[in-house]
C-alpha positions in Angstrom: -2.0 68.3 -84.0 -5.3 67.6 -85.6 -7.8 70.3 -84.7 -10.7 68.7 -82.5 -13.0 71.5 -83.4 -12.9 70.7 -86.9 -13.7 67.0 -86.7 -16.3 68.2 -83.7 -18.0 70.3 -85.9 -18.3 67.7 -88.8 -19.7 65.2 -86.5 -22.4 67.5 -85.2 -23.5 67.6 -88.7 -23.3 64.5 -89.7 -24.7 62.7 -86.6 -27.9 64.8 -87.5 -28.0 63.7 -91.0 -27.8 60.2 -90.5 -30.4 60.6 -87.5 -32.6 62.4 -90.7 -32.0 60.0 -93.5 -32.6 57.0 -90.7 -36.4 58.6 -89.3 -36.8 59.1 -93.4 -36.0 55.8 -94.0 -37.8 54.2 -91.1 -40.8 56.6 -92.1 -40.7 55.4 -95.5 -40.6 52.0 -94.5 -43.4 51.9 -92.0 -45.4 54.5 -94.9 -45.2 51.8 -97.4 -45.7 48.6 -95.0 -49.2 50.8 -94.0 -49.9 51.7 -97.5 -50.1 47.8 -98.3 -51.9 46.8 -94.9 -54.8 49.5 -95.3 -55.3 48.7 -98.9 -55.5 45.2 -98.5 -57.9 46.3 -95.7 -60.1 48.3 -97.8 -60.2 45.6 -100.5 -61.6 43.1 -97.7 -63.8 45.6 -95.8 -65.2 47.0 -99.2 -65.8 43.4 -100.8 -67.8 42.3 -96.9 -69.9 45.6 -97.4 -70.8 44.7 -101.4 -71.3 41.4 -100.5 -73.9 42.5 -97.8 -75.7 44.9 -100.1 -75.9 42.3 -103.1 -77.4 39.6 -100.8 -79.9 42.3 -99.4 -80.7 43.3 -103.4 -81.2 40.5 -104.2 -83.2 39.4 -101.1 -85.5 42.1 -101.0 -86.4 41.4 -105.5 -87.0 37.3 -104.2 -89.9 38.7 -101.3 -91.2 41.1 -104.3 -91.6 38.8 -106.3 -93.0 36.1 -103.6 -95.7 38.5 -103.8 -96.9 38.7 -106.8 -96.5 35.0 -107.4 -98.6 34.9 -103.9 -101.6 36.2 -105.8 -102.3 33.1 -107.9 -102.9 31.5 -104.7 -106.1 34.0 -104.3 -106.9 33.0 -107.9 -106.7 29.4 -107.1 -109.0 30.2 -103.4 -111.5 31.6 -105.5 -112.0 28.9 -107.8 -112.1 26.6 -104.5 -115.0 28.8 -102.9 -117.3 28.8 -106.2 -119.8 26.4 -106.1 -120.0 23.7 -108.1 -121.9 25.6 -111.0 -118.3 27.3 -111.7 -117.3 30.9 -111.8 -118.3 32.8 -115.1 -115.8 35.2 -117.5 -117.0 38.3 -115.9 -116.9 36.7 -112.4 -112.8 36.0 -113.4 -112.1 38.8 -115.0 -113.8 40.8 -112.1 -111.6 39.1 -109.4 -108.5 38.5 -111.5 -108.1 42.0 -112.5 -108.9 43.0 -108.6 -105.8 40.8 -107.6 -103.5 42.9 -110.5 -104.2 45.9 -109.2 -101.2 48.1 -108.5 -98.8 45.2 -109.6 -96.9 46.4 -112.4 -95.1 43.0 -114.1 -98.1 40.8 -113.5 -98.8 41.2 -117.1 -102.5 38.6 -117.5 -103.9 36.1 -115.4 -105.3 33.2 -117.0 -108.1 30.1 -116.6 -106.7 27.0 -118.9 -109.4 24.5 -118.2 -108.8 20.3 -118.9 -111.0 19.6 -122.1 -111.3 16.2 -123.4 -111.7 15.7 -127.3 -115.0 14.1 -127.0 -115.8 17.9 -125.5 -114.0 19.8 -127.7 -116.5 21.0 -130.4 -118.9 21.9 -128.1 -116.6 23.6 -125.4 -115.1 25.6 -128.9 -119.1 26.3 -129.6 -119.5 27.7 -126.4 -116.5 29.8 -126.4 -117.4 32.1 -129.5 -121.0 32.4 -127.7 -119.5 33.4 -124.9 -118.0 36.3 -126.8 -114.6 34.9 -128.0 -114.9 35.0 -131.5 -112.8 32.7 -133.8 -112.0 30.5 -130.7 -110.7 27.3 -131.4 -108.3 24.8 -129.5 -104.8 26.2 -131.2 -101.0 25.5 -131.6 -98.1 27.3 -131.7 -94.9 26.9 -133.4 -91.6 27.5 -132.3 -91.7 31.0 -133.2 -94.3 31.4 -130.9 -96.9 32.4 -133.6 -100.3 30.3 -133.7 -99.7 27.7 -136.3 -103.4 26.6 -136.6 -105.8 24.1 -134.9 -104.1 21.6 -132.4 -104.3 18.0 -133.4 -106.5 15.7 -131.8 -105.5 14.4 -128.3 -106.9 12.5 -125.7 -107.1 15.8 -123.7 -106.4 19.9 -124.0 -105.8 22.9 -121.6 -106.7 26.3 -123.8 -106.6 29.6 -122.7 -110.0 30.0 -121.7 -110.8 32.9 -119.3 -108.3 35.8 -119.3 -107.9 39.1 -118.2 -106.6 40.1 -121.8 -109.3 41.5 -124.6 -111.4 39.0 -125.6 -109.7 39.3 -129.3 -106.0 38.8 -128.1 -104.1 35.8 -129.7 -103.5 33.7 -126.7 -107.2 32.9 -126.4 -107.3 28.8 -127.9 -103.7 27.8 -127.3 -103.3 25.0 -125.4 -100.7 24.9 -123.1 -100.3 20.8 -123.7 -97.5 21.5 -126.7 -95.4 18.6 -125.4 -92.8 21.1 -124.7 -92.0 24.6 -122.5 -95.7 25.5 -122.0 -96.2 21.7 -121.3 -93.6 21.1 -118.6 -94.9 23.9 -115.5 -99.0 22.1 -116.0 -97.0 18.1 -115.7 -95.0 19.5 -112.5 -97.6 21.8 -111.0 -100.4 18.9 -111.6 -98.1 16.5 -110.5 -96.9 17.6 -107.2 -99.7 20.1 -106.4 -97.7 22.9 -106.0 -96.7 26.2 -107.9 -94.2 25.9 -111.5 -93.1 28.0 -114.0 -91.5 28.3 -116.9 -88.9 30.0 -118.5 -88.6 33.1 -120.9 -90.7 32.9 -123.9 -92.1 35.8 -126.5 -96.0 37.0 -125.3 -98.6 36.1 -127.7 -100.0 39.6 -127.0 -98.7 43.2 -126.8 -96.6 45.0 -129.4 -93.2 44.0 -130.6 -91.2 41.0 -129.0 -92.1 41.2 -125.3 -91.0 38.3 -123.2 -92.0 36.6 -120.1 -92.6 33.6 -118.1 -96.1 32.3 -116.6 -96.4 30.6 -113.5 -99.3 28.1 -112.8 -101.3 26.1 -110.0 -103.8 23.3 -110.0 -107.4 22.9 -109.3 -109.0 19.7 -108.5 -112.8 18.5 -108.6 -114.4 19.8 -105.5 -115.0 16.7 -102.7 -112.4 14.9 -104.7 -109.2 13.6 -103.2 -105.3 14.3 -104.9 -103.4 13.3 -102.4 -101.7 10.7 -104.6 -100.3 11.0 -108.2 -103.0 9.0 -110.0 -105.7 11.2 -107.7 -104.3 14.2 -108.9 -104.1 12.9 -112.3 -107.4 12.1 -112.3 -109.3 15.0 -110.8 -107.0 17.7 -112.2 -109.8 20.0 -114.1 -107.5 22.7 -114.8 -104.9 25.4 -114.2 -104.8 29.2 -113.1 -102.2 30.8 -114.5 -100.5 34.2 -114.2 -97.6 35.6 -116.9 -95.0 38.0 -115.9 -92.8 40.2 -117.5 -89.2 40.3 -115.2 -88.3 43.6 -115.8 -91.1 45.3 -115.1 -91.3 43.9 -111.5 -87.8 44.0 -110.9 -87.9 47.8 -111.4 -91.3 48.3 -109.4 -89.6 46.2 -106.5 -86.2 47.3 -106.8 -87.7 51.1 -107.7 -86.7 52.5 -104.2 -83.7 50.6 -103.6 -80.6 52.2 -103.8 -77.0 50.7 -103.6 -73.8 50.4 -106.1 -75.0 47.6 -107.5 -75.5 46.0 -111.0 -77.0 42.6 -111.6 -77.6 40.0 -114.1 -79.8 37.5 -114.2 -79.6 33.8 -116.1 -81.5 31.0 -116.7 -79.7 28.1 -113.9 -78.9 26.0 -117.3 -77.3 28.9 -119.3 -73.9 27.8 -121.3 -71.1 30.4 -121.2 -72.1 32.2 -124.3 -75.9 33.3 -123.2 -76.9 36.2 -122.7 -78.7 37.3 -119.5 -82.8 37.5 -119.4 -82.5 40.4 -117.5 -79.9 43.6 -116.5 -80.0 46.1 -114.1 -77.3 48.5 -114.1 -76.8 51.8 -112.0 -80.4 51.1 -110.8 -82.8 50.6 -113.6 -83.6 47.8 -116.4 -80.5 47.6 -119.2 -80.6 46.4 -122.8 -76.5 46.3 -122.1 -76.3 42.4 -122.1 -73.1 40.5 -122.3 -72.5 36.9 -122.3 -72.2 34.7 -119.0 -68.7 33.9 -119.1 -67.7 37.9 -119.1 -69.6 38.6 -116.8 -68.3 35.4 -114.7 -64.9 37.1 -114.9 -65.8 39.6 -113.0 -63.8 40.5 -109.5 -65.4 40.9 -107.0 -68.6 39.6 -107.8 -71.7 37.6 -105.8 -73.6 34.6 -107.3 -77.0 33.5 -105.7 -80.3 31.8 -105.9 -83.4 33.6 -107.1 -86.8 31.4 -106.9 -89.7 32.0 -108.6 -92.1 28.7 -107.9 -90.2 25.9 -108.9 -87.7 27.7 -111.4 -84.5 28.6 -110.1 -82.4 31.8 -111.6 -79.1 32.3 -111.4 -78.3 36.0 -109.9 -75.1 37.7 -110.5 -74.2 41.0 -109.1 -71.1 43.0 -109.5 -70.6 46.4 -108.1 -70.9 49.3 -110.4 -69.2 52.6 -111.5 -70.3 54.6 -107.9 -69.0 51.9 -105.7 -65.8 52.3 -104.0 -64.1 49.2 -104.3 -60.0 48.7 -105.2 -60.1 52.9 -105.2 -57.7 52.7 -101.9 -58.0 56.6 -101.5 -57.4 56.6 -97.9 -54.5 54.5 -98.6 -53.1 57.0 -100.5 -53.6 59.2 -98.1 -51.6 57.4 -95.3 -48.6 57.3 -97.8 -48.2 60.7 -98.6 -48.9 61.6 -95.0 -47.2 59.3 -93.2 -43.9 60.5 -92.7 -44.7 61.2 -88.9 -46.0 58.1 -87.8 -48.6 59.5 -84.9 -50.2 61.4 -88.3 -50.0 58.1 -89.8 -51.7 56.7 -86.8 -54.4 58.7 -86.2 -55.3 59.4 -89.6 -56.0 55.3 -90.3 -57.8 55.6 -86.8 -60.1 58.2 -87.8 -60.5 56.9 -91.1 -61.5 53.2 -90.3 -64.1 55.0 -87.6 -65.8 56.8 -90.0 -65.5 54.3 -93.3 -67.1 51.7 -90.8 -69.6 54.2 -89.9 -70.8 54.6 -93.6 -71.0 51.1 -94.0 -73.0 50.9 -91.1 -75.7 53.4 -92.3 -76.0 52.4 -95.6 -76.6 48.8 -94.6 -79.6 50.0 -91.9 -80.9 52.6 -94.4 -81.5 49.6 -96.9 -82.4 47.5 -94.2 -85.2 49.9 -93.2 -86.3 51.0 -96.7 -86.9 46.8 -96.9 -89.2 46.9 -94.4 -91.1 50.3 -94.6 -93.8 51.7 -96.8 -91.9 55.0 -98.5 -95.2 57.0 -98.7 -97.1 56.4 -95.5 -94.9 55.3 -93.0 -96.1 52.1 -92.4 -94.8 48.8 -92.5 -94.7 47.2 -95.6 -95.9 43.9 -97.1 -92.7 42.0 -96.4 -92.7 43.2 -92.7 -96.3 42.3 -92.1 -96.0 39.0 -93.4 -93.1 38.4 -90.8 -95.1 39.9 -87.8 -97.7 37.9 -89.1 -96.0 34.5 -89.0 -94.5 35.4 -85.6 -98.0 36.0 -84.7 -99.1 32.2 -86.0 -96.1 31.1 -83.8 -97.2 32.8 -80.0 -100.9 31.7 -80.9 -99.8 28.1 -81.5 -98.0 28.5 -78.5 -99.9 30.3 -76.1 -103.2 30.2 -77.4 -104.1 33.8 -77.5 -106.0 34.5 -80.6 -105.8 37.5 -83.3 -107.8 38.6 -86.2 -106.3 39.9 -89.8 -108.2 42.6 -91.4 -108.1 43.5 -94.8 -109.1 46.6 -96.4 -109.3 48.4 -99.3 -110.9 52.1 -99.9 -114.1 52.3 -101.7 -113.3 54.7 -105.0 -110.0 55.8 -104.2 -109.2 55.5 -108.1 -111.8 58.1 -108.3 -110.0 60.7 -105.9 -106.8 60.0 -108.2 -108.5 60.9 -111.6 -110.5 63.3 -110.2 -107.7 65.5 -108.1 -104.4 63.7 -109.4 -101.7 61.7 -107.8 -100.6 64.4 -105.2 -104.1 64.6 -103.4 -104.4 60.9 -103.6 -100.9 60.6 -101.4 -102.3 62.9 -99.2 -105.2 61.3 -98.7 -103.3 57.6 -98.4 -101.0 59.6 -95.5 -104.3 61.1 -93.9 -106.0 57.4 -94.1 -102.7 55.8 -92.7 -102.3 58.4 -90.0 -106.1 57.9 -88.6 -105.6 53.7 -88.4 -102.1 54.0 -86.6 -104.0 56.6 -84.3 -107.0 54.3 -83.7 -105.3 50.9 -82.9 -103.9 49.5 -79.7 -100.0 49.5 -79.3 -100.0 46.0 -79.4 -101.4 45.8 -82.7 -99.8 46.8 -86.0 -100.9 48.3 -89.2 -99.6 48.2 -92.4 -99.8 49.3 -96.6 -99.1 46.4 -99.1 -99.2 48.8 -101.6 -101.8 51.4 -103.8 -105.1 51.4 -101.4 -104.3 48.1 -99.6 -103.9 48.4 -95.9 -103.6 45.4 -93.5 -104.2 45.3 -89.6 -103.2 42.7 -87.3 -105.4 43.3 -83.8 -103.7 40.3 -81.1 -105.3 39.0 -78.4 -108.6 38.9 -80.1 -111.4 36.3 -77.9 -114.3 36.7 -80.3 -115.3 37.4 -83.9 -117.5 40.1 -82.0 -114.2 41.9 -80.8 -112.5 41.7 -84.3 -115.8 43.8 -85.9 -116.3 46.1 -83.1 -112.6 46.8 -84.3 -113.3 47.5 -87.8 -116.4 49.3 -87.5 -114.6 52.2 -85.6 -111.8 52.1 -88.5 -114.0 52.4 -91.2 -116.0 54.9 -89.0 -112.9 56.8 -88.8 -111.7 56.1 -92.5 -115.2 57.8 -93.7 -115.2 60.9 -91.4 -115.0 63.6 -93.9 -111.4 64.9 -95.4 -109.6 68.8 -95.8 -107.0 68.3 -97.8 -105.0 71.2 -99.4 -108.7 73.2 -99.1 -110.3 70.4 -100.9 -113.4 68.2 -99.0 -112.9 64.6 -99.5 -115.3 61.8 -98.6 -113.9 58.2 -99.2 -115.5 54.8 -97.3 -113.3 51.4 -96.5 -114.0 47.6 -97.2 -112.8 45.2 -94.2 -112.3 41.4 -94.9 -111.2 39.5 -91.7 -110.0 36.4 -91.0 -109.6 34.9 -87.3 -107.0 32.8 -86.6 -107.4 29.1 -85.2 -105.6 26.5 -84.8 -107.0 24.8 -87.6 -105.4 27.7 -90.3 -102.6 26.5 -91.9 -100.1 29.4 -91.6 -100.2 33.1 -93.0 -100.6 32.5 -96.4 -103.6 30.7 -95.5 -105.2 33.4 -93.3 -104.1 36.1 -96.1 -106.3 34.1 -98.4 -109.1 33.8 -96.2 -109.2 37.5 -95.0 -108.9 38.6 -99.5 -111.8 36.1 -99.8 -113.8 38.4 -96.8 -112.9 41.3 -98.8 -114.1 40.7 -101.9 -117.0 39.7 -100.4 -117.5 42.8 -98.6 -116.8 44.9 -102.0 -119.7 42.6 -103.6 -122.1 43.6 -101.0 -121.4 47.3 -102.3 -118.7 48.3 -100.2 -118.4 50.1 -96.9 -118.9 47.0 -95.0 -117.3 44.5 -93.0 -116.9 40.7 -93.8 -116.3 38.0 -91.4 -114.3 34.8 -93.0 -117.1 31.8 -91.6 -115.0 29.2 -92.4 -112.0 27.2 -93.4 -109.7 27.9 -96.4 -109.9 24.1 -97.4 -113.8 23.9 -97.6 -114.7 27.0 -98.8 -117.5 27.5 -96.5 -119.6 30.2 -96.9 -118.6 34.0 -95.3 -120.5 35.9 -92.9 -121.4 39.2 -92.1 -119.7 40.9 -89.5 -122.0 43.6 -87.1 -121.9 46.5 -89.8 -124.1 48.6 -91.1 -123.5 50.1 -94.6 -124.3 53.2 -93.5 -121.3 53.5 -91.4 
């Protein structure tokens, strides 16, 4: 008879071992079916998170460059205000070089003035009197180099004014070469507006520096151009600023970090050109490939970047820190997911705290968009949106406000005096006595260098906007310890009231510079008033401020 204990025994073990190899197999199974699902996970929640960081790159290099192109509307403004006697070469360069202050990129700014032929001997006469020597209406050739006098033509537009040494080879060309130079004056003059061009070498500088120019009309004074033949007509010239890409990329893009590398093309460029501009692992790169590799890239993010009427085409791709297609935590659930609860809560806790990183490394960029690194402050992008949501309760509500502008009186002095370090110091000491002198309700901010910008709401008289900056500059001039050093430093305030008659911030902006400018004129530590409307040019006024302040 068979012996029952015998077969018992071998069942006990074998029951057991099939119980084993089944959980090992299930445990397998489940391991690998979570292996795939989590990396297929990470591939999506990684590529969402570049995408989001590309757009805000790319984003925050359009509003830097938005302002710097924002300053040839000042230029244009100033022009606009000068009376009909015209604004001289120091008067430009004066202004012009004000407006480039602080801007690294914004590499000239430029008058190109219409001249017919029937003026052009004399208006070349004048030039070399006025200091320019050798001037003459030139050409170019398609080198770039100046290829001798320009043939004669109904009409010119030569560099004329510029904030380049008077003996720098771009004085004379004229801009009317019936090709790239020509095309940005025909759009701009055309439809009143900003254009630009693309890439092309500098005439000045050393080696082969590249950029691109923007420009805007001016019209006769008291002339219409609201149609095409008016603005043909009455165009009597251009302002005109050139930029060099890389240099503002990196001043924009200086404080902005995020696993991202970008490439940027002209919106016509073929499959074999090469990008106008790289940024890899967060600076400028000479490392330039063609279009169609870098098209090949997965993932990647293709946008729009605008300057004036030129559109780029942006490509970013992520770079060697980011941590896309890695699937670490993947990994991690298949070597650890023989128990399945392990499994479990290790994907748990890892999706919590992956999701959590995301999180602050989107609002740390978000923030670092909006603030001023040094001070504290808002920056220019954030003002400009409080700004127009200012413009949008006024219209609505009818409560006023006032824009101040101001600038400190000889701060470049403090710098080259006491260095960089004490001039931060000072900036946070400055910054920290306007934030403690304004209303809640009201909101300060640094657009960059010595620039600080105040928007003071429900303001019912031009009386209550200078009572407001004469305590500010009061306080700005109260004397300074810093780092047992005295300082003593005075503030210029240009303000601009809103009404309903402004046209929207940009507008206001322009008006409040104007005030400013005027108030650095009058020998500085003062306050100036805006008087009138941006459209006339009417004259400013003072506010209730003594210079002695």
């Amino acid at each position: 008879m068979p012996d029952l204990r015998f077969h018992s025994s071998i069942a006990e073990r074998v029951q057991p071992a099939q119980g084993a190899l089944a959980a090992a197999i299930l445990g397998v199974a489940l391991s690998v079916i979570a292996f795939f699902a989590v990396s297929s996970w990470e591939d999506r929640a990684a590529e969402r998170s570049f995408q989001t960081l590309a757009q805000d790159h790319i984003r925050t290099l359009q509003h830097g460059i938005d302002d710097y192109v924002a300053r040839l509307a000042g230029l244009r403004a100033f022009f606009n205000a000068t009376e009909e006697q015209g604004v001289t070469r120091e008067e430009f360069e004066t202004y012009a070089r004000e407006l480039m202050r602080d801007l690294p990129g914004l590499y000239s700014m430029s008058w190109t003035p219409r001249v017919t032929d029937a003026e052009r001997e004399a208006f070349e006469r004048a030039a070399r009197d006025d200091g320019i020597e050798s001037f003459r209406i030139s050409v170019i050739d398609q080198k770039g180099d100046k290829a001798g006098a320009s043939p004669i033509r109904a009409d010119y537009y030569p560099v004329y004014y510029s904030t380049q040494p008077h003996n720098a080879a771009s004085y004379g060309i004229d801009l009317q070469d019936g090709g790239l130079r020509q095309r940005p004056l025909d759009a701009a003059r055309d439809n009143d507006r900003l254009a630009a061009t693309g890439n092309f070498r500098l005439q000045t500088g050393d080696g082969n520096q590249y950029g691109f120019y923007v420009v805007l009309p001016v019209y006769k004074r008291g002339l219409p151009h609201e149609t095409l033949e008016q603005r043909r007509q009455n165009i009597v010239g251009f302002v005109r600023a050139t930029f060099q890409f890389h240099l503002i990329a990196d001043a924009v893009l200086s404080g902005v970090k995020a696993p991202v590398n970008f490439f940027l093309f002209e919106m016509d460029a073929q499959a074999t050109h090469l990008p106008a501009y790289v940024r890899t692992n967060g600076k400028a790169s000479d490392h330039r490939v063609p279009r169609a590799y870098v098209m090949t890239e997965k993932p990647k993010w293709v946008g729009d970047l605008q300057v004036a009427d030129r559109h780029w085409e942006a490509v970013a791709v992520p770079n060697g820190t980011s941590s896309l297609a890695r699937h670490n935590r993947a990994w991690i659930v298949l070597a650890s997911g023989l128990v399945i609860t392990s499994i479990v809560a290790l994907l748990v806790w890892s999706s919590t705290r992956y999701m959590r990183m995301l999180e602050a490394a989107n609002a740390a960029i978000s923030e670092q968009a909006l603030t001023d690194p040094l001070t504290g402050l808002a920056n220019r992008r954030h003002f400009v949106e409080r700004l127009t949501e200012a413009f949008a309760t006024a219209d609505r509500t009818g409560h006023g406000f006032a824009l101040h502008f101001m600038d400190l009186d000889g701060f470049k002095t403090v710098n080259d005096t006491h260095g960089h370090p004490m001039g931060d110091a000072l900036l946070k000491e400055v910054a920290d006595r306007l934030r403690a002198r304004v209303r809640e309700i009201d909101f300060v901010a640094r657009f960059g260098g010595d620039e600080f910008a105040i928007l003071q709401t429900l303001v019912k008289s031009p009386i209550a906007a200078s009572n407001v900056a004469e305590k500010l500059v009061q306080a700005v001039a109260a004397p300074y310890r810093i780092g047992g050093v005295d300082l003593d430093i005075t503030a210029s305030f240009g303000i601009a009231l809103y009404t309903a008659q402004v046209e929207g911030p940009t507008s206001l902006m322009m008006q409040a510079d104007l005030a400013l400018y005027s108030a650095k004129a009058a020998g500085r530590n003062a306050v100036r008033i805006y008087g009138g409307d941006a459209q006339t040019g009417a004259p400013l006024h003072e506010a209730h401020h003594s210079s002695a302040a």
